[in-house]
MARBA-3410 file (N, C-alpha, C, O; in Angstrom, 1 decimal):
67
2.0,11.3,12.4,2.4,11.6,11.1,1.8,13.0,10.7,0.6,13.3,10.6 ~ 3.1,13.9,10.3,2.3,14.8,9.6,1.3,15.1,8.4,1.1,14.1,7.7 ~ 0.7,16.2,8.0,-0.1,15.6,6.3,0.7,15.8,5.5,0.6,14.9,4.6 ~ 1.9,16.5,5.2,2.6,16.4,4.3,3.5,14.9,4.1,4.0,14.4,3.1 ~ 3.7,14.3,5.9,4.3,12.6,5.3,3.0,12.0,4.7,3.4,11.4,3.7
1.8,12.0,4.9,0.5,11.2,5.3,0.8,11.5,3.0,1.0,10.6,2.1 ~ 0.6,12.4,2.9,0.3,12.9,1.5,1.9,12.2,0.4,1.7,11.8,-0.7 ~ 2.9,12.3,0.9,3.9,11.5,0.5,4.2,10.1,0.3,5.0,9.5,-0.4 ~ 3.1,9.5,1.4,3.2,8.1,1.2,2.4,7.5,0.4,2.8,6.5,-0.3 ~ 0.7,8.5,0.3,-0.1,8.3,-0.3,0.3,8.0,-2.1,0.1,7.1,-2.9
1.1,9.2,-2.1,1.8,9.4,-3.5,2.7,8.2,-4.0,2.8,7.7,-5.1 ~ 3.1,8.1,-3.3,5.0,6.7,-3.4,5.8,7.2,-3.0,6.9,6.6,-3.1 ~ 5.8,8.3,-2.6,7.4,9.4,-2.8,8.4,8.3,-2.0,8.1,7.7,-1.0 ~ 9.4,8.2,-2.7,10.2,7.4,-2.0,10.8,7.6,-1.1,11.2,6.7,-0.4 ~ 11.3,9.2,-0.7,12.1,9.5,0.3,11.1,9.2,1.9,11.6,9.4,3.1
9.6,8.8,1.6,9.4,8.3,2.8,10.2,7.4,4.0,10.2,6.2,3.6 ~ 10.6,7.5,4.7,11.2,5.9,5.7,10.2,4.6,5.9,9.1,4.3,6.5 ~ 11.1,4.0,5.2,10.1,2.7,5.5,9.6,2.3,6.3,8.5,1.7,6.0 ~ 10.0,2.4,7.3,9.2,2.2,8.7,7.9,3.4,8.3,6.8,2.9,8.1 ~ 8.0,4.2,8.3,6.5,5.0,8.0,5.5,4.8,7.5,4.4,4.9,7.8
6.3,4.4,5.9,5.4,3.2,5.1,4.6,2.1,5.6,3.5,1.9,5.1 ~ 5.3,1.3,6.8,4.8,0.0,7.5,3.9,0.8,8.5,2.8,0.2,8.5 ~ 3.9,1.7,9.1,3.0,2.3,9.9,1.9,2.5,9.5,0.8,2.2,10.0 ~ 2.3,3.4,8.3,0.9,3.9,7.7,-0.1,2.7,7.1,-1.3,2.6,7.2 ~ 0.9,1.5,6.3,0.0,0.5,6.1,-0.8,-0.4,7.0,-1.9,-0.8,6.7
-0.3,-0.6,7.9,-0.9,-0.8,9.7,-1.8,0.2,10.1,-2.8,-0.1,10.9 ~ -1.8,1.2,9.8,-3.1,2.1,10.6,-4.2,2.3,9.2,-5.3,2.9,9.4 ~ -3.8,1.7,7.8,-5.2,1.5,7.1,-5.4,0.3,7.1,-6.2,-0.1,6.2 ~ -4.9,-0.7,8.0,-5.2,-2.4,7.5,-5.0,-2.7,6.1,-5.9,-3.2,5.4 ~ -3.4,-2.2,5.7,-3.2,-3.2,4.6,-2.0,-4.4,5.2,-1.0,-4.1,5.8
-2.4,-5.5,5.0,-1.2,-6.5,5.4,-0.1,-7.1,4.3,-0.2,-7.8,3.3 ~ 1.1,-6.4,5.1,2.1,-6.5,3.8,3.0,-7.6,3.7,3.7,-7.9,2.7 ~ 2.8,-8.6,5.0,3.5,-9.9,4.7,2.6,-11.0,5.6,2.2,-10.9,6.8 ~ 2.5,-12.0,4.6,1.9,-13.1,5.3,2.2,-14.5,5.1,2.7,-14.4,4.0 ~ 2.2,-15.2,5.3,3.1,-16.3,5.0,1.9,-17.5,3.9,2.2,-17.8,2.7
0.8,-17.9,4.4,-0.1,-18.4,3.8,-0.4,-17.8,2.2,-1.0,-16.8,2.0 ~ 0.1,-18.5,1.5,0.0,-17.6,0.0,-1.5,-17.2,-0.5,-1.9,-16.1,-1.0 ~ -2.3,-18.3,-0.2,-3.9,-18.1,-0.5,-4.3,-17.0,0.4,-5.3,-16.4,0.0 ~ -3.7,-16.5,1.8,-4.0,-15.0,2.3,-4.2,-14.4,1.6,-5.1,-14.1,0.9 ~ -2.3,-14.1,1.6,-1.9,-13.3,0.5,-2.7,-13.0,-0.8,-2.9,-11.8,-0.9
-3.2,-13.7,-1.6,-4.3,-13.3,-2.8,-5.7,-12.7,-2.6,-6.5,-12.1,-3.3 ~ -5.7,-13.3,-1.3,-6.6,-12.4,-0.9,-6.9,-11.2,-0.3,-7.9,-10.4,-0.2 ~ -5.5,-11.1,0.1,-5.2,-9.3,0.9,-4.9,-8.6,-0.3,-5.2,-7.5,-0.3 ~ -4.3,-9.0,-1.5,-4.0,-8.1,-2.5,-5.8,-7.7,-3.5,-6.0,-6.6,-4.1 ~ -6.8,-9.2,-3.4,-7.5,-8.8,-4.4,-8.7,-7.8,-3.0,-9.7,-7.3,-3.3
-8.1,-8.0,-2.0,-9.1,-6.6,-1.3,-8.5,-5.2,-1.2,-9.2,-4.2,-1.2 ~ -7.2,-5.3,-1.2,-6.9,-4.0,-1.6,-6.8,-3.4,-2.9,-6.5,-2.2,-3.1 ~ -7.2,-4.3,-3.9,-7.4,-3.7,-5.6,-8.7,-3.6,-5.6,-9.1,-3.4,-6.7 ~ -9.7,-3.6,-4.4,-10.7,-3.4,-4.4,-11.0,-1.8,-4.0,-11.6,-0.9,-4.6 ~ -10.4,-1.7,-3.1,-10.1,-0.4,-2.6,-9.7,0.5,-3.1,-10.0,1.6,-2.8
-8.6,0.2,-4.3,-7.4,1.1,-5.1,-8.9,1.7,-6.4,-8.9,2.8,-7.0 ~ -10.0,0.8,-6.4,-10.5,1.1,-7.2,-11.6,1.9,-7.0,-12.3,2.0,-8.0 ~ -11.9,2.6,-5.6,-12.3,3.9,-5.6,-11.7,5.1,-5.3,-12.2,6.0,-4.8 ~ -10.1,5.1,-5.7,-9.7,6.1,-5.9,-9.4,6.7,-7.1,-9.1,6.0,-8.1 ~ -9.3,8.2,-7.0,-8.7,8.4,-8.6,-7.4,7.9,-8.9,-6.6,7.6,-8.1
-7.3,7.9,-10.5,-6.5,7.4,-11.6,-5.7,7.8,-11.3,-4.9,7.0,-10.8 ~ -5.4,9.0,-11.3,-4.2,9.6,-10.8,-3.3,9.0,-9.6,-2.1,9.2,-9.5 ~ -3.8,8.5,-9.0,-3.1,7.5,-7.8,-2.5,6.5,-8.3,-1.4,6.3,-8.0 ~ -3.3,5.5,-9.4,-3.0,4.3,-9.5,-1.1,4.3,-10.4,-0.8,5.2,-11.1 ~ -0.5,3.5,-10.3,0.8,3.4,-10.7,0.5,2.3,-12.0,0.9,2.4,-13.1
-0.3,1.3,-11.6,0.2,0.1,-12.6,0.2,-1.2,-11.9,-0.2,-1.4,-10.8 ~ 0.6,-2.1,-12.6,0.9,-3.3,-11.9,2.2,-2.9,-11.2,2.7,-1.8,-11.5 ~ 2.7,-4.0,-10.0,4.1,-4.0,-9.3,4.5,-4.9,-9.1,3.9,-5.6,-8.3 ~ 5.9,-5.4,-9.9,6.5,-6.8,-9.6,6.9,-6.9,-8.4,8.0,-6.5,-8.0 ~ 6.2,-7.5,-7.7,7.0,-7.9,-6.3,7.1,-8.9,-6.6,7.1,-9.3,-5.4
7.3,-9.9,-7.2,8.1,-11.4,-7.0,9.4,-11.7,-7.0,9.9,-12.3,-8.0 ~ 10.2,-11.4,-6.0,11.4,-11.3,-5.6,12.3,-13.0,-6.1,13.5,-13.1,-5.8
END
């Protein structure tokens, strides 16, 4: 990955390819699907752990994912 994709994903930019997205979340160990839902709350409340040493500027907000 180049820095300018690396810095695009970081951001949200959407014109990333999803597949790059899934890569890049795989090479920081975030896990984006799991079947066990009690995982799952746990992979989210370790990654809001994480989101919260970065700057504000990064953060978006809450995200409805409940499809």
């Amino acid at each position: 990955m180049s820095p300018v994709t690396i810095r695009k994903v970081e951001k949200g930019d959407l014109t990333v390819a999803l597949g790059t997205a899934f890569e890049a979340a795989a090479l920081v160990g975030v896990v984006l699907f799991h079947v066990d839902p009690t995982r799952r709350a746990l992979e989210a409340e370790y990654a809001a752990t994480r989101l919260a040493v970065l700057p504000a500027a990064i953060h978006h907000g809450q995200v409805d994912d409940d499809f």
